[in-house]
C-alpha positions as CSV (number, residue, x, y, z in Angstrom):
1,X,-186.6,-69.8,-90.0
2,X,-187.7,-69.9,-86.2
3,X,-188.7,-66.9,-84.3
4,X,-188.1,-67.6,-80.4
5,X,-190.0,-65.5,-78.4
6,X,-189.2,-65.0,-74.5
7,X,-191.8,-65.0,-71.6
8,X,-190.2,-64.0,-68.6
9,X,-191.4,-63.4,-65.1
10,X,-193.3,-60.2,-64.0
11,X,-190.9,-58.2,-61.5
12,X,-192.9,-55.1,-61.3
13,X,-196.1,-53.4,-59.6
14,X,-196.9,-56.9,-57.8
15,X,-197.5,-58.3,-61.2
16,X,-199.4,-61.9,-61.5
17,X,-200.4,-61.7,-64.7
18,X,-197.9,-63.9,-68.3
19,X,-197.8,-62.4,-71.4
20,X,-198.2,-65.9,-72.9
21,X,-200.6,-68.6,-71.7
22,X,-200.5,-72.1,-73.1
23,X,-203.5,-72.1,-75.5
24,X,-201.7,-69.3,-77.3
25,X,-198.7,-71.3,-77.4
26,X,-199.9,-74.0,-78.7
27,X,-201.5,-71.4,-81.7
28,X,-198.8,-69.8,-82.0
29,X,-196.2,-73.1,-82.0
30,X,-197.5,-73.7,-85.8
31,X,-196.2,-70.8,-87.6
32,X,-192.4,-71.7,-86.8
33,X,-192.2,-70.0,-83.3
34,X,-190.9,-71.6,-80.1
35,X,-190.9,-70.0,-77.2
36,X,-188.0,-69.9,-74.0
37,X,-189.6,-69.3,-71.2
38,X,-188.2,-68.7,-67.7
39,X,-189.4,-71.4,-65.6
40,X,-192.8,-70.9,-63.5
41,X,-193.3,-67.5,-65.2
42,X,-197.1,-68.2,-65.5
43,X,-197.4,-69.8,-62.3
44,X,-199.0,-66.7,-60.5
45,X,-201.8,-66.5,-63.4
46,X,-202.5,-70.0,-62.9
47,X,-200.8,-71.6,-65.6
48,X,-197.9,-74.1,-64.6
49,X,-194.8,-75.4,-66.2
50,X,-196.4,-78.4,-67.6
51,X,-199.7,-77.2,-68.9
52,X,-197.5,-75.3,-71.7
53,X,-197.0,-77.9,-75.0
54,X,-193.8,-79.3,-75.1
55,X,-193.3,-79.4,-79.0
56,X,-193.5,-75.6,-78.7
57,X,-192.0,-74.4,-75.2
58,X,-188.5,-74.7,-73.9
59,X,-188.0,-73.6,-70.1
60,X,-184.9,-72.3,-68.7
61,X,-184.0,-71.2,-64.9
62,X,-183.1,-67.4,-65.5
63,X,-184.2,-64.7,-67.5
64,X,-181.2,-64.1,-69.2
65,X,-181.1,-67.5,-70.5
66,X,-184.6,-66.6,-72.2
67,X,-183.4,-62.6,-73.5
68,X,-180.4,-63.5,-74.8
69,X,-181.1,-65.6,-77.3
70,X,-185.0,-64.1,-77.9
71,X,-185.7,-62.5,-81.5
72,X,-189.1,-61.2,-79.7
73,X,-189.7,-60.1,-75.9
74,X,-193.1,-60.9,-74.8
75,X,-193.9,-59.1,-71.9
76,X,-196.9,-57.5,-69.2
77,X,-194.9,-54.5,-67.8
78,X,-192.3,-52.8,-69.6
79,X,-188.9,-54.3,-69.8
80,X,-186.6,-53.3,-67.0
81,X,-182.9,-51.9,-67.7
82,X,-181.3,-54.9,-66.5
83,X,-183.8,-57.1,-69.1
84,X,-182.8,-54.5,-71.7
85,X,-179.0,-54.7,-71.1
86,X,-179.4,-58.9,-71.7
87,X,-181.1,-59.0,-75.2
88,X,-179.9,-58.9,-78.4
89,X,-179.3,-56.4,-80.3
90,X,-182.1,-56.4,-83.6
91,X,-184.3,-58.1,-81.2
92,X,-187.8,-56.9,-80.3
93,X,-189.9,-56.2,-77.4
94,X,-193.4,-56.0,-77.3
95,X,-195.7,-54.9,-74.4
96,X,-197.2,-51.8,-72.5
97,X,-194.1,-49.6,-71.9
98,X,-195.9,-46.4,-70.3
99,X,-194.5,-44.4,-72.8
100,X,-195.3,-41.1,-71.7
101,X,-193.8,-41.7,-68.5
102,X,-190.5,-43.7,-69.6
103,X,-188.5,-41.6,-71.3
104,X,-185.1,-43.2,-69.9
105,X,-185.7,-46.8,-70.8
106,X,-187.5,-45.8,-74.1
107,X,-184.2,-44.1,-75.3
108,X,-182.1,-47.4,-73.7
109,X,-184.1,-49.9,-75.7
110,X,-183.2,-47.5,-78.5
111,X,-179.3,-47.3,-77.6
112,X,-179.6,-51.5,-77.3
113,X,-181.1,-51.8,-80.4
114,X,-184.5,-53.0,-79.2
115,X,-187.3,-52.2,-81.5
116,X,-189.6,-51.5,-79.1
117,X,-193.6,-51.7,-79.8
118,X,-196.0,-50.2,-76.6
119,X,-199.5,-52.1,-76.2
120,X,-200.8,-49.0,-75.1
121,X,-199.9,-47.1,-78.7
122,X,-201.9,-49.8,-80.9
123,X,-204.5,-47.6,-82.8
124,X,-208.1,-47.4,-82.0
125,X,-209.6,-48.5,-85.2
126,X,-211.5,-51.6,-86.4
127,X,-208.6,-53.8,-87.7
128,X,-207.0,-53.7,-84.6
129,X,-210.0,-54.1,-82.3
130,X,-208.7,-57.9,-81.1
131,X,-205.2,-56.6,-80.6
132,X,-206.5,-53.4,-78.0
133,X,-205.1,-54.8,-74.8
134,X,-206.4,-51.2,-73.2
135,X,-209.9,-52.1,-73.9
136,X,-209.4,-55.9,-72.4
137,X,-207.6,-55.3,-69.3
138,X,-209.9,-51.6,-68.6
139,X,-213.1,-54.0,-69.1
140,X,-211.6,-56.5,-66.0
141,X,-210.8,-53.3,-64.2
142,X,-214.5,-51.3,-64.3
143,X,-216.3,-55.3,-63.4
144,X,-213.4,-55.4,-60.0
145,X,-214.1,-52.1,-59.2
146,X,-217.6,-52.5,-58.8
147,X,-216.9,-55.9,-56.6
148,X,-214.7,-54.2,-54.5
149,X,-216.8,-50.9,-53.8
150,X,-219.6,-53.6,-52.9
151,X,-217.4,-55.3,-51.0
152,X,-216.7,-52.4,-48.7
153,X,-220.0,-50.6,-49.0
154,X,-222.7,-50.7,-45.7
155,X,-225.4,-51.4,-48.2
156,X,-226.9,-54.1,-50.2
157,X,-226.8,-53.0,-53.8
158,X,-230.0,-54.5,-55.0
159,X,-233.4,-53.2,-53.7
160,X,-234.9,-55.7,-51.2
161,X,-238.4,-57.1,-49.7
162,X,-238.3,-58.7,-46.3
163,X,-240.8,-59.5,-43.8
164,X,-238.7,-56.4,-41.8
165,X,-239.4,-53.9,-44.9
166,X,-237.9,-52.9,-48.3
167,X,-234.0,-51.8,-48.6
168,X,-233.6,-49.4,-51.1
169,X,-231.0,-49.5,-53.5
170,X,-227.8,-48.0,-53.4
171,X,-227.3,-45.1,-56.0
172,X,-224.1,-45.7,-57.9
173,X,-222.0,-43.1,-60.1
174,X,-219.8,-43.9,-62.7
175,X,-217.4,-41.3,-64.1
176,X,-216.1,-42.4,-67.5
177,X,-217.9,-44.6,-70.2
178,X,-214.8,-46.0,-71.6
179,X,-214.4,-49.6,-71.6
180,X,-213.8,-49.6,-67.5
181,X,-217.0,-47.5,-67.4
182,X,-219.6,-49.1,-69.3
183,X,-218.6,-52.7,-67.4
184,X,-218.9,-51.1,-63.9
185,X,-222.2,-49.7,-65.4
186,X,-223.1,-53.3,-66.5
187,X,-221.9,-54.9,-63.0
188,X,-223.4,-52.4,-61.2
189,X,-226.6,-52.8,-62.9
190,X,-226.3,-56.5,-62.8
191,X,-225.9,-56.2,-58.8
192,X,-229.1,-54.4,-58.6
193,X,-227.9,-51.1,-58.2
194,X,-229.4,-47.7,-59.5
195,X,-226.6,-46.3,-61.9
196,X,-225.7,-43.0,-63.0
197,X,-223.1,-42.7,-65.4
198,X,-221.2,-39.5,-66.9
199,X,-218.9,-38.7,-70.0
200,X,-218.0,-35.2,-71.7
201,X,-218.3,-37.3,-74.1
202,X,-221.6,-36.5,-75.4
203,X,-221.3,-39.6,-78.1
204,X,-221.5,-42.2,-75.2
205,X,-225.1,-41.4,-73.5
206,X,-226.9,-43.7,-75.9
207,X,-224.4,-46.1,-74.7
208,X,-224.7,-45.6,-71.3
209,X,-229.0,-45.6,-71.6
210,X,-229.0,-48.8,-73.4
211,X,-227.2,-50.0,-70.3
212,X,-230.0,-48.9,-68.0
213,X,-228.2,-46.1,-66.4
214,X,-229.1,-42.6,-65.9
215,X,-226.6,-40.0,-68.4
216,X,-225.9,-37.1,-66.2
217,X,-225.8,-33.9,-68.5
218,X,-223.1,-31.3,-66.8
219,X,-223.5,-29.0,-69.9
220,X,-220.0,-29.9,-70.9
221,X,-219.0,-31.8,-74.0
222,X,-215.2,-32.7,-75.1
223,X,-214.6,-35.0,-77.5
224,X,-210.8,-36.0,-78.1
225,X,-209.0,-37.9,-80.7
226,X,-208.9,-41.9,-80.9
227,X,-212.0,-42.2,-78.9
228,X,-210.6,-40.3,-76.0
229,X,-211.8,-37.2,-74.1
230,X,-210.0,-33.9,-74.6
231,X,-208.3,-32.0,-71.7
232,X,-210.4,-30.1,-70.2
233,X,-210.2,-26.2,-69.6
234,X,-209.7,-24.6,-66.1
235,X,-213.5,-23.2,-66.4
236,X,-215.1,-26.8,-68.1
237,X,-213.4,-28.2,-65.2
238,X,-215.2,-26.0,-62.1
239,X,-218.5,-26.0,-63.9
240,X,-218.7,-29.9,-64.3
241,X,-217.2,-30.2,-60.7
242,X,-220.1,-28.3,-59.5
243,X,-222.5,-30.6,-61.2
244,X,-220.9,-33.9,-60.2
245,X,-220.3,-33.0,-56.4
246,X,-223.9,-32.3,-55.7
247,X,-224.6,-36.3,-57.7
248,X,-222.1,-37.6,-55.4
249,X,-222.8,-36.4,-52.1
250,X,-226.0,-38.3,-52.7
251,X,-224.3,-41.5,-53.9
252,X,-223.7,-44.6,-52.2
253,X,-221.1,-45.6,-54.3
254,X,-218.7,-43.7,-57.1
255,X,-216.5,-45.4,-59.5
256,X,-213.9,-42.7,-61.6
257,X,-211.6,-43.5,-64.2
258,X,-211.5,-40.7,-65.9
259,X,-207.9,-40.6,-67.9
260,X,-206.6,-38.3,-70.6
261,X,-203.5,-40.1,-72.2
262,X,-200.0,-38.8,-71.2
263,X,-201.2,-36.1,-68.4
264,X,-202.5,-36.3,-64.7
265,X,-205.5,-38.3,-63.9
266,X,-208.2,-34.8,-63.7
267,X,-209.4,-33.9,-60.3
268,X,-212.8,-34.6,-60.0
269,X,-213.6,-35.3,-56.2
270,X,-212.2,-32.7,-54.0
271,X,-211.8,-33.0,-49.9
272,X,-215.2,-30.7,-49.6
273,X,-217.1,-33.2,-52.0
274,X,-216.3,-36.4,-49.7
275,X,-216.9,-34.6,-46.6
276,X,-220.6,-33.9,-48.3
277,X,-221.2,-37.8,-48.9
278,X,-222.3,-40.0,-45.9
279,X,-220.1,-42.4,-43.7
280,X,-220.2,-45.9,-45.1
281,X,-219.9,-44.4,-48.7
282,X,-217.4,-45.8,-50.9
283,X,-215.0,-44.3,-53.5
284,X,-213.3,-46.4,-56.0
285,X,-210.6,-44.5,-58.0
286,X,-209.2,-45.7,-61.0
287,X,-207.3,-42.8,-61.9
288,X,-205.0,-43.3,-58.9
289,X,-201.9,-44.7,-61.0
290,X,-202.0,-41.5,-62.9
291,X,-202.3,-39.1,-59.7
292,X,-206.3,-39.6,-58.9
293,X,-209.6,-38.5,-59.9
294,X,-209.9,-37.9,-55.6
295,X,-207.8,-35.5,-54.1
296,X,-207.8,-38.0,-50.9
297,X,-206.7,-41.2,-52.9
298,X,-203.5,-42.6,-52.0
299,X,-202.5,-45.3,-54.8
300,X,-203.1,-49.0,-53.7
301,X,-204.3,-47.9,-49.8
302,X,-207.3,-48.0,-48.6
303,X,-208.4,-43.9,-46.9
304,X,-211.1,-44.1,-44.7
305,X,-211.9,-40.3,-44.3
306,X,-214.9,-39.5,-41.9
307,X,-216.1,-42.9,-42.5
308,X,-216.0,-42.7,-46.7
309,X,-213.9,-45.6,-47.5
310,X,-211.4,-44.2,-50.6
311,X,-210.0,-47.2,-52.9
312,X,-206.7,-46.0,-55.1
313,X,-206.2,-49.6,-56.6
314,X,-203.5,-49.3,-59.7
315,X,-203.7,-52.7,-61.4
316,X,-206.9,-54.4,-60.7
317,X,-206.6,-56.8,-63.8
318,X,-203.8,-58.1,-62.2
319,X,-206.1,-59.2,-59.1
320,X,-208.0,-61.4,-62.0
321,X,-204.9,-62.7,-63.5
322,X,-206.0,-65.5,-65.2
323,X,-209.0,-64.4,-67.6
324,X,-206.3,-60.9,-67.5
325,X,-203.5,-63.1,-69.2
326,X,-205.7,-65.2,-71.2
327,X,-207.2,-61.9,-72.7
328,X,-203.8,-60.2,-72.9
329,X,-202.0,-63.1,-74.4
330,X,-204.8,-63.1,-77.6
331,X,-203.9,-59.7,-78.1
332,X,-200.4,-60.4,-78.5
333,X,-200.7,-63.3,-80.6
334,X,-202.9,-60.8,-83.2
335,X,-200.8,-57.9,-83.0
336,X,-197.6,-60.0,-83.8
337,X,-199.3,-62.9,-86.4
338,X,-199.4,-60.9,-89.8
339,X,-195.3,-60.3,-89.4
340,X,-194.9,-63.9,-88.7
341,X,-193.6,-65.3,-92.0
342,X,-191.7,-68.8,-93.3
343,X,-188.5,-66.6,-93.6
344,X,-188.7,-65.2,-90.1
345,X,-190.0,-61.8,-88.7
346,X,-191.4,-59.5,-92.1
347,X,-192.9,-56.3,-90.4
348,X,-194.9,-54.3,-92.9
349,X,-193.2,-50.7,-91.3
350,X,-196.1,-48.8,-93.5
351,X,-199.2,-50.9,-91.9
352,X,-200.5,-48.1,-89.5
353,X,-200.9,-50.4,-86.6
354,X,-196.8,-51.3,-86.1
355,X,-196.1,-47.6,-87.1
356,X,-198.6,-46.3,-84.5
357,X,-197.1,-48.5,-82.0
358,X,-193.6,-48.4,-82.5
359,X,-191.1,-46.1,-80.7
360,X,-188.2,-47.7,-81.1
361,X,-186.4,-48.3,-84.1
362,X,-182.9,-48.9,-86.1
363,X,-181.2,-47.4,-83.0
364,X,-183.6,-44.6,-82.9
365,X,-186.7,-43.0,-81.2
366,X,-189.3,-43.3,-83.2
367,X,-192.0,-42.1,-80.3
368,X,-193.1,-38.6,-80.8
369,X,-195.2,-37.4,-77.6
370,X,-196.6,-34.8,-79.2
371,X,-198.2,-36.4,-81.5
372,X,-200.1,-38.7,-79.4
């Protein structure tokens, strides 16, 4: 039996990045899938109409010429309600669907009969390392964040020799050694910069050291579940504030993207701490599409506030679209290759990776915020 799968184009955020380039396509084509497309849906990543393979691809002029006939929804941002309300019921749908956030179209998709799985749900364990789109899109984020704060910064990054006299280099700090994190440390490091990186994750100094930063020690440890950090408490908060505000009034550059899954972005950099950092300094926030890390970001605007240049950018992959799709598009094909079988879709509903991302099923919510 052939499973079609629909790629459709991006409507949302600004969005240049496809959920399907042709390489996977072409991988993809020999395990009895085709794909309908809606025509020049890759275009923005790079990827035209005609560099897809024919034997597998079909391209049609609307979106609803792809949904309604899809038996799998491939997909960057989450469906909208109008791209619900055209596919079939028993269909599925598969990519990030900000779950925590989405609680309207998470229980349409289950009224429709979607089965909905959320990228951002796929557990953090070994098996499903090459399906982790978090970790693949976060690592383009933390290397454009550290090109953009350059970009904007009133300093070279590396130390330099002239025949005028030496530059120092600029001190940057990272705040988070997540994926985004350690490859801003890397960049940064790789632009000549002197880093400083911190986690209350105590687990992710040696990480950070064998990078060639500096791990800045605020006293305060919190280790979460799945690899992430724990909120943090009201006092935890104030005491690591303390410590971080005096490290970045002295910085040159500081890079957040600090995150705790499902809640506000914390609030790390208060009015008083970027008043205390020098004009020409440069912020780059990638908490801003949850609410900040900065108390002065404003999401995808650039603040320039006493001459500290504030970045709020919400979707840098999607400024690198073509690596972003390629790398995105892998993912998918791994998540959804062990259900493709001869007879069709065969989801294994006890395999902890489609359980742990599923929250749609049968009609039915299967997404439980609580317990993520």
């Amino acid at each position: 039996m052939t499973i079609k799968i629909a790629v459709v184009n991006e409507s949302l955020n600004n969005e240049t990045r496809v959920a399907l380039v042709p390489e996977i396509a072409q991988k993809l084509a020999s395990n009895n899938v085709t794909f309908i497309i809606e025509k020049n849906a890759g275009e923005s990543s790079g990827f035209l109409d005609s560099a897809y393979p024919e034997n597998a691809c079909k391209f049609v002029s609307s979106s609803e010429d792809a949904l309604k006939v899809a038996d799998v929804l491939f997909k960057v941002n989450p469906p909208t309600s109008d791209e619900i309300e055209k596919m079939k019921r028993g269909s599925m749908a598969i990519s990030y669907m900000n779950p925590f956030q989405n609680d309207a179209l998470i229980k349409q998709m289950a009224s429709s009969g979607v089965d909905a799985f959320s990228v951002e749900l796929i557990p953090r364990i070994s098996r499903a390392q090459s399906m982790d789109a978090l970790s693949s899109q976060a690592s383009i984020a933390g290397y454009k964040a550290v090109i953009l704060a350059a970009n904007h910064a009133n300093k070279f990054f590396p130390m330099l020799t002239t025949a005028a006299g030496t530059v120092r280099p600029a001190q940057t700090l990272i705040v988070g050694a997540g994926v985004a994190g350690l490859q801003a440390i890397a960049t940064a490091k790789r632009l000549g910069s002197r880093v400083i990186a911190f986690d209350v994750r105590r687990s992710t100094k040696e990480q950070i050291e064998s990078l060639g930063a500096q791990f800045l020690d605020t006293g305060i440890t919190a280790e979460g579940e799945g690899g992430y950090a724990r909120e943090l408490t009201a006092e935890e908060l104030e005491t690591q504030k303390q410590v971080l505000s005096k490290t970045m009034g002295q910085s040159d550059v500081v890079i957040t993207t600090a995150a705790v899954p499902g809640k506000p972005a914390p609030k790390l950099i208060d009015r008083q701490t970027v008043e205390s950092m020098a004009p020409g300094s440069v912020i780059v926030d990638l908490g801003a599409i949850s609410g900040g890390n900065c108390e002065l970001t404003n999401p995808d605007d650039v603040v320039d506030h006493g001459g500290v240049i504030i970045l709020g950018p919400t979707n840098l992959p999607s400024t690198m679209p073509k690596h972003a799709s390629e790398l995105y598009s892998r993912n998918l094909l791994n998540f959804l290759s062990p259900a493709i079988a001869e007879e069709g879709l065969n989801i294994d509903w006890d395999d902890e990776v489609f359980k742990g991302a599923n929250i749609t099923r049968n009609g039915e919510v299967t997404f439980n915020q609580g317990a993520n």
